[in-house]
C-alpha positions in Angstrom: 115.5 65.0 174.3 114.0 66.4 171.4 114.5 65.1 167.6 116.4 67.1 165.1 114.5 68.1 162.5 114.7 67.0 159.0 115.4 68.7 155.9 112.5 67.5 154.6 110.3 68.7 157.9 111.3 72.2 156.7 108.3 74.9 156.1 107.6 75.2 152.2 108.4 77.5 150.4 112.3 78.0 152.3 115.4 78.4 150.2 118.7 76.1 150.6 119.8 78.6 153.4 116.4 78.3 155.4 115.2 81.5 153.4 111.3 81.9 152.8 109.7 82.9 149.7 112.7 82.2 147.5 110.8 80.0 145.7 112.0 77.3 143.6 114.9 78.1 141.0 114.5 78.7 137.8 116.6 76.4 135.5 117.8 79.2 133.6 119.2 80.3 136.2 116.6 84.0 136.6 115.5 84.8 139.9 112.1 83.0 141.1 109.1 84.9 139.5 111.4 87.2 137.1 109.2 86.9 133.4 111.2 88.4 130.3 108.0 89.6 128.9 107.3 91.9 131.5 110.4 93.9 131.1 109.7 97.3 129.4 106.5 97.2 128.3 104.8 98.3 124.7 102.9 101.3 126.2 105.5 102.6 128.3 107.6 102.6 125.3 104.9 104.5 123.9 104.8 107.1 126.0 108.5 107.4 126.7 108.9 108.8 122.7 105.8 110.4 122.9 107.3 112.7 125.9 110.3 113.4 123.4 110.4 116.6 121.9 111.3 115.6 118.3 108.6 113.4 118.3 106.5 116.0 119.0 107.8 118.4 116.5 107.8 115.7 113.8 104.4 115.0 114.2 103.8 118.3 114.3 105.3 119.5 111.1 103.4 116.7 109.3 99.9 118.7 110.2 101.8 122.2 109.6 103.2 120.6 106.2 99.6 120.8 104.1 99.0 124.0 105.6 102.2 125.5 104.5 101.3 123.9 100.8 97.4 125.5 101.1 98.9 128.9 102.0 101.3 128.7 99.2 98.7 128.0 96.7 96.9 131.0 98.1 99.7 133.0 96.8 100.3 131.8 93.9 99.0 134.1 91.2 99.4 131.2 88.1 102.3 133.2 86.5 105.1 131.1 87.4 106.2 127.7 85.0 106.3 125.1 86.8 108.1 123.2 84.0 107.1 119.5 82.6 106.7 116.2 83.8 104.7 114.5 86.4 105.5 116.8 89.1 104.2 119.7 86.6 101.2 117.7 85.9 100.2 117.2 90.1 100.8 121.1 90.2 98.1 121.8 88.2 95.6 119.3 89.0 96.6 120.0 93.2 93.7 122.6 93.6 90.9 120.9 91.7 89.9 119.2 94.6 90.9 117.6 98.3 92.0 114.3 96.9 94.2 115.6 94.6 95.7 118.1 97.0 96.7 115.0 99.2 98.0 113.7 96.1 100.4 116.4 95.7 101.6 116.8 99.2 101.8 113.3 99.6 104.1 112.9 96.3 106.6 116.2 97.7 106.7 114.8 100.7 107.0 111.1 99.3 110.9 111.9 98.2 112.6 113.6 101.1 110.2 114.5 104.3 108.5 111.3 104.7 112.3 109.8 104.3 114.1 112.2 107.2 110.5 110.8 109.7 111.1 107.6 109.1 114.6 107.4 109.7 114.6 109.5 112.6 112.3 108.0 114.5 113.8 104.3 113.7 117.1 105.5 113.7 117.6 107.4 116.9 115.5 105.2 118.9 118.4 102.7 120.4 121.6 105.1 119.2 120.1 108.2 121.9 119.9 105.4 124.7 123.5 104.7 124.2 124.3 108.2 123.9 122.5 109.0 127.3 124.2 106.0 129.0 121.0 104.8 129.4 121.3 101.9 127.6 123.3 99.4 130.2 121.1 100.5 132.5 118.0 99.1 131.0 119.8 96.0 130.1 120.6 95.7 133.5 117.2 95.4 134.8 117.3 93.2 133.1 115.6 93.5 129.6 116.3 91.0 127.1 118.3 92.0 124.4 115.8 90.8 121.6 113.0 92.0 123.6 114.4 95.7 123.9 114.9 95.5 120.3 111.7 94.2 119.5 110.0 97.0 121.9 111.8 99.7 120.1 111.3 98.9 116.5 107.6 98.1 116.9 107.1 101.6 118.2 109.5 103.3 116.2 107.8 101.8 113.4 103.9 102.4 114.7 105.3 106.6 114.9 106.5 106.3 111.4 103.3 104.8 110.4 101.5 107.4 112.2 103.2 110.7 110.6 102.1 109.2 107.2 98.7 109.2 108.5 98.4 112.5 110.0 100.1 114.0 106.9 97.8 112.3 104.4 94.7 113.4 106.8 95.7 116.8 107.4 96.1 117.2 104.2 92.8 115.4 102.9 90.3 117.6 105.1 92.4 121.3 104.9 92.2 119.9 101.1 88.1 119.1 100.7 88.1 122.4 103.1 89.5 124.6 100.6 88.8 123.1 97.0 85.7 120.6 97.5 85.1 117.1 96.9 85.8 116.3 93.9 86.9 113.1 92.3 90.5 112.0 91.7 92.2 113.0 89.0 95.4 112.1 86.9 96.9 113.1 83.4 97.4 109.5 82.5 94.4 108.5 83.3 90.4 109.2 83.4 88.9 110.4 86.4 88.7 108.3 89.2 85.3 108.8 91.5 85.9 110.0 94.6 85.0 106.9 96.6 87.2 104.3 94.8 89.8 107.5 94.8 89.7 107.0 98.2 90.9 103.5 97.8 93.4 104.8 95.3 95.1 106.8 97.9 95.0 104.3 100.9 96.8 101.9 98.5 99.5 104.5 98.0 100.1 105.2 101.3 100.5 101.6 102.0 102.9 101.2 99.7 104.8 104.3 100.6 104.5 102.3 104.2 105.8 99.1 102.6 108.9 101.0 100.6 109.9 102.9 103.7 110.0 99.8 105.5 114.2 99.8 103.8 114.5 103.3 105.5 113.6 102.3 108.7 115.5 98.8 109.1 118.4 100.4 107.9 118.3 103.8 110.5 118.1 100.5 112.9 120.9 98.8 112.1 123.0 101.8 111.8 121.2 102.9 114.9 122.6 99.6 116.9 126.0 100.2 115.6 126.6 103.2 116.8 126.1 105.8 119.9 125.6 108.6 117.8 122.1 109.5 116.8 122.7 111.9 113.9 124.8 109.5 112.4 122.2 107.1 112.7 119.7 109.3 110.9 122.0 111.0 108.5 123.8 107.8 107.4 119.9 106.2 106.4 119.0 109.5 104.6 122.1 109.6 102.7 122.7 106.4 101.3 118.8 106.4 100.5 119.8 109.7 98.6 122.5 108.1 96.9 120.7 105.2 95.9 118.1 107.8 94.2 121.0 109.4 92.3 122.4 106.1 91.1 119.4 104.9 90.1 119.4 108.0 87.7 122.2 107.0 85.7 120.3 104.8 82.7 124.1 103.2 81.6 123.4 100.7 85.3 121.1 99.2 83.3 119.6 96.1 85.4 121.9 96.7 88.1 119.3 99.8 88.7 116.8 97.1 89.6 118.2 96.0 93.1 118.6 99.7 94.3 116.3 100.2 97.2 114.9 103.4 95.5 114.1 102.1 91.8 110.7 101.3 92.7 109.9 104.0 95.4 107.3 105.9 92.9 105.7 102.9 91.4 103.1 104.0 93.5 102.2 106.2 90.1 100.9 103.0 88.3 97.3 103.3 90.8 96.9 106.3 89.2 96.1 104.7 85.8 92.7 103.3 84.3 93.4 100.4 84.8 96.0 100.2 88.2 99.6 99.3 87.0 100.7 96.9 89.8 103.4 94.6 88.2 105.9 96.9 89.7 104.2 97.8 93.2 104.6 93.8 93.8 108.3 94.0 92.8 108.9 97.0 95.0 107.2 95.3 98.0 109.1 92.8 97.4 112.6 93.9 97.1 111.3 96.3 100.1 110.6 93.2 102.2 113.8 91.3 101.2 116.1 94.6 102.4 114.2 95.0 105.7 114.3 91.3 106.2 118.2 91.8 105.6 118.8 94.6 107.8 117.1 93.8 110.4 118.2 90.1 110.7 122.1 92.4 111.1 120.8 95.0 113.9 119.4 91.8 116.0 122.2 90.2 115.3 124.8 93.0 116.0 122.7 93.7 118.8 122.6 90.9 120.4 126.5 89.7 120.2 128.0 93.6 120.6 129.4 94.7 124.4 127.0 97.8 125.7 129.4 100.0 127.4 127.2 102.6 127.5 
């Protein structure tokens, strides 16, 4: 008569119901090998927006942008007042050379394109997901919560950061292309050599990177509290918009200082011999402290909302 066998004789490896390759379990309770990190990775993130068309289009305007600017120029017959002011001032100074003509595009674009990029690529990112009904389904995968989050704004981010390099280099060599190499130059200011102009203009578009930073974590938040993209995007454009209008009105006083947009041109101040940066530090900062704000509430809201859809 043979002896039963023992639990412990069992082959390694079986489960509690005499199940192979279970493996052991997991004290948080996920299946034997599942690893959170390996949920929806970076790249295929990537390429997912990159497939989308208004990515594409987006992108694409900021290389059509300069060009639309260059042909304008080409038209322009130097009859027309362009009135006063600094915009005035980059107007005339756009054609003297291909740093200056990135200047220019850069500072039209600084106020309103740059603005709608930012926030529709951060802002429609989560908010079309839900829209598509998509959303649960990734979640049920499962993806983390944080990590889908964290997936999403990095690229949403790295596309925002890209259109602001493509518009600034399209703009740099149809610029030198056209007008020459010339060094930078400013109305408040002596001429800048081309090389530290260079410089000049890097630090700009950081900052511009930096100040956009309250764009984006807002189109994010907005973009987690809601399934409707547009609103998303629209609600960021707007209430930057407002905050620009607002910050206008001289009789705020102070109060001016803690709207997101009162330092958005500070930017100017590298234009000057020497650089003006007491208020690029204060806009990075305030910058920082709102994205720190709003996206602390879309992880948040994120994380503790029901996904119905």
């Amino acid at each position: 008569m043979s002896a039963v066998q023992s639990p412990s004789a069992e082959q390694p490896g079986a489960g509690p119901a005499g199940l192979s390759g279970t493996g052991p379990a997991d004290p948080s309770g996920a299946a034997g090998g599942y690893r959170a990190r390996a949920t929806l990775p970076l790249w295929a993130e990537v390429r997912r927006q990159a497939a989308r068309r208004r990515t594409q289009l987006t992108l694409g305007f900021m290389v059509l942008l300069p060009l639309i600017v260059l042909i304008a120029f080409e038209f322009d017959d130097g009859d027309d007042d362009n009135g006063g002011g600094e915009f005035a001032s980059l107007v005339e100074l756009a054609t003297s050379g291909g740093l200056n003509f990135t200047l220019f595009t850069i500072f039209v674009s600084s106020t309103f394109l740059l603005v709608v990029a930012v926030a529709l690529f951060c802002g429609d990112t989560v908010a079309s997901e839900a829209s598509w009904g998509s959303l649960r389904y990734l979640l049920a995968v499962p993806v983390p919560r944080a990590r889908l989050l964290a997936v999403k704004l990095v690229v949403a981010l790295a596309y925002s950061g890209l259109s602001l390099l493509i518009l600034a280099a399209t703009a740099l060599l149809v610029g030198t292309l056209r007008y020459g190499w010339s060094p930078l130059r400013s109305t408040v200011a002596a001429e800048i050599p081309a090389g530290e102009g260079v410089l000049r203009l890097l630090g700009i578009l950081g900052y511009l990177a930096v100040v956009l930073l309250i764009v984006a974590s807002l189109a994010f938040l907005l973009s987690v509290s809601t399934d409707a993209a547009l609103g998303a995007v629209g609600g960021a454009v707007l209430l930057w918009i407002l905050s620009s209008i607002l910050d206008q009105i001289t009789a705020l006083g102070v109060l001016r200082e803690f709207l997101p947009t009162h330092f958005s041109t500070a930017w100017l101040g590298l234009l000057s011999t020497p650089g003006q940066t007491d208020d690029i530090v204060r806009g990075c900062i305030a910058a920082l402290a709102y994205a720190t704000i709003f996206l602390s509430l879309a992880f948040w809201r994120f994380t503790h909302k029901d996904v119905t859809s």
